[in-house]
C-alpha positions in Angstrom: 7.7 8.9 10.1 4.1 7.6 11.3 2.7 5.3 9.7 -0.7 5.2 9.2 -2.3 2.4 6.9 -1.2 -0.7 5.4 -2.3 -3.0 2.8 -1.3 -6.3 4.3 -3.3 -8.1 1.5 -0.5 -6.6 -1.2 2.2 -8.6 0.1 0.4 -11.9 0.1 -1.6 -11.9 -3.6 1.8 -10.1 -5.4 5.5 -10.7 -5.8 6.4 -6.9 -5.1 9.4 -6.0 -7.8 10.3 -2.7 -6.9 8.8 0.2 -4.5 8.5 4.2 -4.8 7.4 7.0 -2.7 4.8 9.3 -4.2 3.1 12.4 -2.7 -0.7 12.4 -1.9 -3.3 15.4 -2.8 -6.1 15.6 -0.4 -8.4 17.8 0.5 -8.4 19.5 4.0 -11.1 16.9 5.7 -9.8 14.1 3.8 -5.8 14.9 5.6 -7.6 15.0 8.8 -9.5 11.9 8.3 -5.8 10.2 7.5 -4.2 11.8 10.6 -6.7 10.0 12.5 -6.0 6.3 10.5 -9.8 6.7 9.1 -7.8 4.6 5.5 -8.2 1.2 4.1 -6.1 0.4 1.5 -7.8 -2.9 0.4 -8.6 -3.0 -3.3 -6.4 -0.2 -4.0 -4.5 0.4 -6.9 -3.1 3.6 -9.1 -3.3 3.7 -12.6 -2.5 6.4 -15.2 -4.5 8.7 -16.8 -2.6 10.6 -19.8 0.7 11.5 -18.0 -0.4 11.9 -14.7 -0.7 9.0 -12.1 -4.0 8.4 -10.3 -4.3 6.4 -7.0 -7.9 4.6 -7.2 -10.9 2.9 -4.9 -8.9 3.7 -1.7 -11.3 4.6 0.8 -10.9 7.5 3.0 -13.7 8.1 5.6 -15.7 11.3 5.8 -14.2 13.6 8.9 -17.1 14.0 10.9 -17.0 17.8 12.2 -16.7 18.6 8.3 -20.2 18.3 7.5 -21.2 19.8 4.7 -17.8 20.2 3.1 -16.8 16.6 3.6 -15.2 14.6 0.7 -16.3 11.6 -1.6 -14.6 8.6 0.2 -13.6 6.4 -3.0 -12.9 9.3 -4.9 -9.3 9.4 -7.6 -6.2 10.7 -5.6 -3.4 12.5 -7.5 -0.3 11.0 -7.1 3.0 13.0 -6.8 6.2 11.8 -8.2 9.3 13.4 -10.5 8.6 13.5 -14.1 11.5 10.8 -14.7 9.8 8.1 -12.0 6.6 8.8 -14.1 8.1 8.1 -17.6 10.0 4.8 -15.8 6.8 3.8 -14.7 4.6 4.3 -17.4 7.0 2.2 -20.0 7.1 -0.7 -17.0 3.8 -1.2 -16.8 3.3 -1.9 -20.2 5.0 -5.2 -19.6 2.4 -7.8 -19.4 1.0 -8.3 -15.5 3.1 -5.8 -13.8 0.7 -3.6 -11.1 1.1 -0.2 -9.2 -0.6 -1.4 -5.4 -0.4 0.9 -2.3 1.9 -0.8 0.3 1.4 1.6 3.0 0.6 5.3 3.8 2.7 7.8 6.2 3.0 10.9 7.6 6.4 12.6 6.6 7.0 15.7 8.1 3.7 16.1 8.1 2.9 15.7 4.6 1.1 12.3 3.5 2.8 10.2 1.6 2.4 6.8 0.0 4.7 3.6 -0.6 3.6 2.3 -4.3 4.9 -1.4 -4.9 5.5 -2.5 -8.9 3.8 -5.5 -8.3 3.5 -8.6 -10.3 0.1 -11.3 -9.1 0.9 -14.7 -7.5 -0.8 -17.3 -8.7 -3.2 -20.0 -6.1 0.4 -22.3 -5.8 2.3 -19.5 -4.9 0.5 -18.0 -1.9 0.1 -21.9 -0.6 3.9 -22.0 -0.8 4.3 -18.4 1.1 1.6 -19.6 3.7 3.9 -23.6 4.0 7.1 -21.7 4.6 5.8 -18.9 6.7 3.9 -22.0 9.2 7.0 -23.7 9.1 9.2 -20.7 9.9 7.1 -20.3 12.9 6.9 -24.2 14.0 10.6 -24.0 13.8 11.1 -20.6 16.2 9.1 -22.5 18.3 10.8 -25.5 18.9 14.1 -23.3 19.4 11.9 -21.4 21.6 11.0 -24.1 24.0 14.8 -25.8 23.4 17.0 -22.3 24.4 14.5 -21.7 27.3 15.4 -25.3 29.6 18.0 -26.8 30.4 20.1 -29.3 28.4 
């Protein structure tokens, strides 16, 4: 499994509740442009659209050597999953402020997949909290650091 993208910024404005694995249609110069790691997921979300799930305003950058038969980059993205994660989804995102954000985007044996979290927003007190505990986390690896390395 490669990984190619990841949306960093998911992690730190949501409280990610569960994750699933969904299938990506592309295009052939819109593959090549992910093989090369030409994808930002910022701003990225999927939605649905009837019964089928759509993975919106991710950008993939045109492939060069396509020209003329290049892609839109912010175009909608079908989403694969089984009929049964779709219904699951569907009735769980009618709960009030529950999200679908992209987490991260592979290769898996050479097919592109994508990591969809069920996500539900933080609010401003909470990603202060994340950011206190993560600084202190790190203040106190440090101070072990410096401790285990002389002598006592």
């Amino acid at each position: 499994m490669k990984i190619i993208a990841t949306n960093r910024k998911a992690r730190h404005d949501y409280f990610i509740e569960d994750s699933y694995e969904a299938g990506l249609v592309l295009r052939g110069s819109e593959i090549k442009s992910v093989r090369s790691g030409e994808i930002n997921l910022k701003e990225s979300y999927a939605a649905f659209h009837g019964d089928e799930l759509w993975l919106m305003n991710a950008h993939i950058a045109p492939y060069k050597p396509a020209s003329r038969e290049n892609h839109e980059p912010r175009r909608q993205r079908k989403l694969l999953l089984h009929r049964r994660q779709l219904k699951k989804l569907k009735d769980t995102l009618q709960q009030k402020g529950l999200t679908l954000v992209p987490l991260k985007v592979y290769l898996k044996s050479g097919l592109a997949k994508i990591e969809l979290g069920l996500a539900r927003g933080k609010k401003n007190y909470d990603k202060r909290e994340t950011l206190r505990k993560r600084d202190d986390d790190r203040q106190i690896e440090r101070s072990l650091g410096r401790r285990t390395k002389g002598n006592y």
